[in-house]
C-alpha positions as CSV (number, residue, x, y, z in Angstrom):
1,X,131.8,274.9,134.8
2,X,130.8,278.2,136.3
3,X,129.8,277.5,140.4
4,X,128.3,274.4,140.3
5,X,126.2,273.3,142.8
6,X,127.1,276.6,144.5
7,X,130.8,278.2,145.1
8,X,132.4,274.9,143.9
9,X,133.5,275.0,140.1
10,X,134.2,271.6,138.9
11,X,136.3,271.1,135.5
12,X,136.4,266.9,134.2
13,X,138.7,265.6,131.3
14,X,139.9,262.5,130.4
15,X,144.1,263.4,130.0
16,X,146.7,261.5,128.1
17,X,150.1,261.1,130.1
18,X,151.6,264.5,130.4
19,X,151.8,267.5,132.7
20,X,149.3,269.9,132.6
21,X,148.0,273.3,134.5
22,X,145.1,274.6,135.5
23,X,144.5,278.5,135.5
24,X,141.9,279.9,137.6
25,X,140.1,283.2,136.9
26,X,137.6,285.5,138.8
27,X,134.3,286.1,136.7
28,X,134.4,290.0,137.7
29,X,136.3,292.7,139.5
30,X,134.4,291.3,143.2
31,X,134.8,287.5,142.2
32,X,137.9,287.9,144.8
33,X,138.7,286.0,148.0
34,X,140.5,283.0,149.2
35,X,139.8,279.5,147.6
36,X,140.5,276.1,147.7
37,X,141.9,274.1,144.9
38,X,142.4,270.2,144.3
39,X,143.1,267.8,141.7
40,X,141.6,264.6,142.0
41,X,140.5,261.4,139.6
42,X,141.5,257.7,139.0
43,X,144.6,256.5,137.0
44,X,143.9,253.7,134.6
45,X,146.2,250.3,135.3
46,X,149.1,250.5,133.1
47,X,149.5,249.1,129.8
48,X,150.7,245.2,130.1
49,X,151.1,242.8,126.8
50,X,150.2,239.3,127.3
51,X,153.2,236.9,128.7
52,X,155.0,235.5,125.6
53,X,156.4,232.2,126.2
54,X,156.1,228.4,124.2
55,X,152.3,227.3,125.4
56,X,153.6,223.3,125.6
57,X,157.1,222.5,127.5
58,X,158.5,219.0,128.1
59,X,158.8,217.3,131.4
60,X,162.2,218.6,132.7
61,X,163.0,221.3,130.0
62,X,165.1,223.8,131.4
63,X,166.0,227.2,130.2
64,X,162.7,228.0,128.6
65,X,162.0,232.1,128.2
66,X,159.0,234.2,129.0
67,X,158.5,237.6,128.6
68,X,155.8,240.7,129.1
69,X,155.8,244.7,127.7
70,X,154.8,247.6,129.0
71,X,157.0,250.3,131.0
72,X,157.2,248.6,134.8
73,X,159.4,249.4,137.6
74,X,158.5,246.4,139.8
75,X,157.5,242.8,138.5
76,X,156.4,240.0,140.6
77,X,156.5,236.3,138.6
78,X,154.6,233.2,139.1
79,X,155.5,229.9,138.1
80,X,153.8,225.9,138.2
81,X,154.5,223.6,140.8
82,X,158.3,222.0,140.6
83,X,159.4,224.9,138.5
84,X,162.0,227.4,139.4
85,X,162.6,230.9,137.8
86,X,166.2,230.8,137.3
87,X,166.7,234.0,136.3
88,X,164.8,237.9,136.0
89,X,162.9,237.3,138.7
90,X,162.4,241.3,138.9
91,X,162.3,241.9,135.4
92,X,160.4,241.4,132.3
93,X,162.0,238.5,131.3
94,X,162.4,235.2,133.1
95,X,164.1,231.6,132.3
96,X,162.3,229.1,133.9
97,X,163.1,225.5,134.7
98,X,160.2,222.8,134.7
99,X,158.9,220.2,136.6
100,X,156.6,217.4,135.4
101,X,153.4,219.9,136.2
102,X,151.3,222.0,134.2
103,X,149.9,225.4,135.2
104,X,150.6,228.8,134.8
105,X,152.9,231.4,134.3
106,X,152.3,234.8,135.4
107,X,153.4,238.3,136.3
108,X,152.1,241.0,137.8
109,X,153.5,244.7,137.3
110,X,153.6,248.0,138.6
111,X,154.7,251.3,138.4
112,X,153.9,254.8,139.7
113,X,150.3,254.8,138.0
114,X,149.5,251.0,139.3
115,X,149.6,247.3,138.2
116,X,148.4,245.1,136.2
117,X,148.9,241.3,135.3
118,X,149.3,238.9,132.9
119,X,149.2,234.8,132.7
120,X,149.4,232.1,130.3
121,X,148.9,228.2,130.8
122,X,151.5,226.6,130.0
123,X,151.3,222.7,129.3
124,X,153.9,220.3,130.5
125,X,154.3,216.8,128.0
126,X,155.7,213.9,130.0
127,X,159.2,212.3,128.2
128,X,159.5,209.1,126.7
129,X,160.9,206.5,128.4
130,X,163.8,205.0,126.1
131,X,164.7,201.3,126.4
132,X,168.0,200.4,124.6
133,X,168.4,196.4,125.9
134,X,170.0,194.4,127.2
135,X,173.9,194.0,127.5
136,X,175.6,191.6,125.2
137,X,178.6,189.9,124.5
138,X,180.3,189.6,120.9
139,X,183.5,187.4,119.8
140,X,185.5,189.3,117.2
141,X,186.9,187.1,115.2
142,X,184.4,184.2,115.1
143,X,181.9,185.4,112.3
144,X,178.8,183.4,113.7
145,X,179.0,185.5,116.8
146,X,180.8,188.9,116.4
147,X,177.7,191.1,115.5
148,X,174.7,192.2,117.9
149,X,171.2,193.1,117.2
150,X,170.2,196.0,119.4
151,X,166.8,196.4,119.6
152,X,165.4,199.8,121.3
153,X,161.9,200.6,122.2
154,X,160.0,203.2,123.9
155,X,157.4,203.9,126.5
156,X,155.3,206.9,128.1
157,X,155.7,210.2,126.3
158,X,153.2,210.5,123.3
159,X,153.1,208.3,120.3
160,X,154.6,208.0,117.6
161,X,158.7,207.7,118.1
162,X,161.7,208.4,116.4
163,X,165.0,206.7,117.2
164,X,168.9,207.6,117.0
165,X,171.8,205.3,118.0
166,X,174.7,206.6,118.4
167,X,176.5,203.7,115.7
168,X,174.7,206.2,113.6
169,X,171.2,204.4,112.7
170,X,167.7,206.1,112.6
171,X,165.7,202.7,113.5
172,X,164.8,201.1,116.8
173,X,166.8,198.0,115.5
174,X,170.5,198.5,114.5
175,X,173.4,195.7,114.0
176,X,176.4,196.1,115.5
177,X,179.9,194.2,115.7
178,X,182.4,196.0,117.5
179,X,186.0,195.1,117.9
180,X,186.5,196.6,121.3
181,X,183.6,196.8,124.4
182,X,181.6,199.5,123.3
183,X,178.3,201.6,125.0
184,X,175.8,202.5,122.6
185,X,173.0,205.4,123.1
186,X,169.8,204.8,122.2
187,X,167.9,208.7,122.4
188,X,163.9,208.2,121.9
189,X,161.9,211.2,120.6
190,X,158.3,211.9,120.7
191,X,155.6,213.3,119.1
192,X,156.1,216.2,121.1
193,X,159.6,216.6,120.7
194,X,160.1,215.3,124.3
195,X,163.4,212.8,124.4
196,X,165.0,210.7,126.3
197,X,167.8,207.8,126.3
198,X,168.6,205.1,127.5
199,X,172.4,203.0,127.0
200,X,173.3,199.7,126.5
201,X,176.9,197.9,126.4
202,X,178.3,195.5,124.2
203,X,181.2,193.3,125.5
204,X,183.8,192.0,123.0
205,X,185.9,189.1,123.3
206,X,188.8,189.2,120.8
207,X,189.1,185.8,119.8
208,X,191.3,186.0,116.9
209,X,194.3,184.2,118.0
C-alpha cells in the first residue's frame, strides 16, 4: 500500500500464529530518510473447548471431574454454592465436591494472547432417604419367634427405588433369623442413581437351653 493517505504506508493481514518480518523498501534512489515503523492489531481470545464434566450429580457426590482444552498458562475455576474444588484449582482439570445446590461450573483461561471462558450447568439430584425399621428382638431356638420381617422403605430422592440388604436380598422386605444380635443395612437407590442407607438391629435371645 504505496503512501496512503500521504507518507504513511499501511500493510493489513490476518496471520496464523507464527513469527513473521516485515521488509521495508524505498520506491527510488531519493525515497531515502528516516521513518517510523510499528506493528499494531488485535489478538483473537484463545482457543477454549467447552468444560466436560457429568451434566446431573447427586446431593453430596464427591470426587466428580471436570475438565477444558486449549493451551492456558493461568486458569481461574468456579464452582455452585456448598461445593469445594478439591483439587486443580490452577489447572485444566478439577475434582469437585458437591453440595445439595445446582449451578454452574466454570473456568476462565488465559495466556499470553488473552482469555477466554467456558461454563456448564450442572444439576444437583437430592438422595433418597432410606428407612430400614425398627429394632427387633428374635429368640433362637423357639421357632414361632426366631425370624424377623424387615421391612425398608424410601423417601425424597426420585421415584422409583431399588433396594439391597445386606442378608443379601434385592426387595424392600427381607426375613431374617439370626443366631447372634445382628445390624442389617438397608442402601436405597433412586432413579437417579442417588443412594442412601439407613440400618436396623436385630436382638437375639438364645433360648435354646
Amino acid at each position: 500500500n504505496d503512501d496512503a493517505c500521504g507518507l504513511q504506508s499501511r500493510v493489513s493481514a490476518i496471520l496464523q500464529p507464527g513469527t513473521y518480518y516485515i521488509h521495508v523498501e524505498g520506491f527510488s534512489s531519493s525515497s531515502q530518510g528516516a521513518f517510523n515503523l510499528s506493528v499494531m492489531g488485535n489478538l483473537d481470545a484463545p482457543t477454549i473447548s467447552a468444560v466436560v464434566g457429568p451434566a446431573e450429580v447427586c446431593e453430596d457426590e464427591s470426587g466428580v471431574e471436570y475438565s477444558v482444552a486449549g493451551a492456558f498458562s493461568t486458569y481461574s475455576w468456579s464452582v455452585p454454592s456448598g461445593a469445594t474444588i478439591t483439587a486443580g484449582a490452577n489447572s485444566g482439570s478439577i475434582m469437585v465436591d458437591f453440595g445439595s445446590n445446582s449451578g454452574s461450573v466454570s473456568v476462565n483461561a488465559s495466556n499470553s494472547c488473552g482469555s477466554n471462558s467456558s461454563s456448564s450447568n450442572v444439576q444437583v439430584n437430592l438422595n433418597p432417604i432410606a428407612d430400614a425399621g425398627s429394632d427387633e428382638i428374635v429368640f433362637y431356638g423357639y421357632t414361632p419367634m426366631s425370624c424377623a420381617t424387615l421391612v425398608g422403605s424410601a423417601t425424597s430422592g426420585t421415584p422409583s427405588y431399588s433396594y439391597v440388604w445386606s442378608s443379601g436380598d434385592n426387595t424392600a422386605v427381607s426375613t431374617v433369623c439370626p443366631q447372634v444380635t445382628t445390624n442389617y443395612t438397608l442402601v436405597v437407590t433412586d432413579a437417579n442413581g442417588c443412594t442412601a442407607s439407613d440400618e436396623v438391629t436385630i436382638c437375639a435371645v438364645d433360648v435354646m437351653c
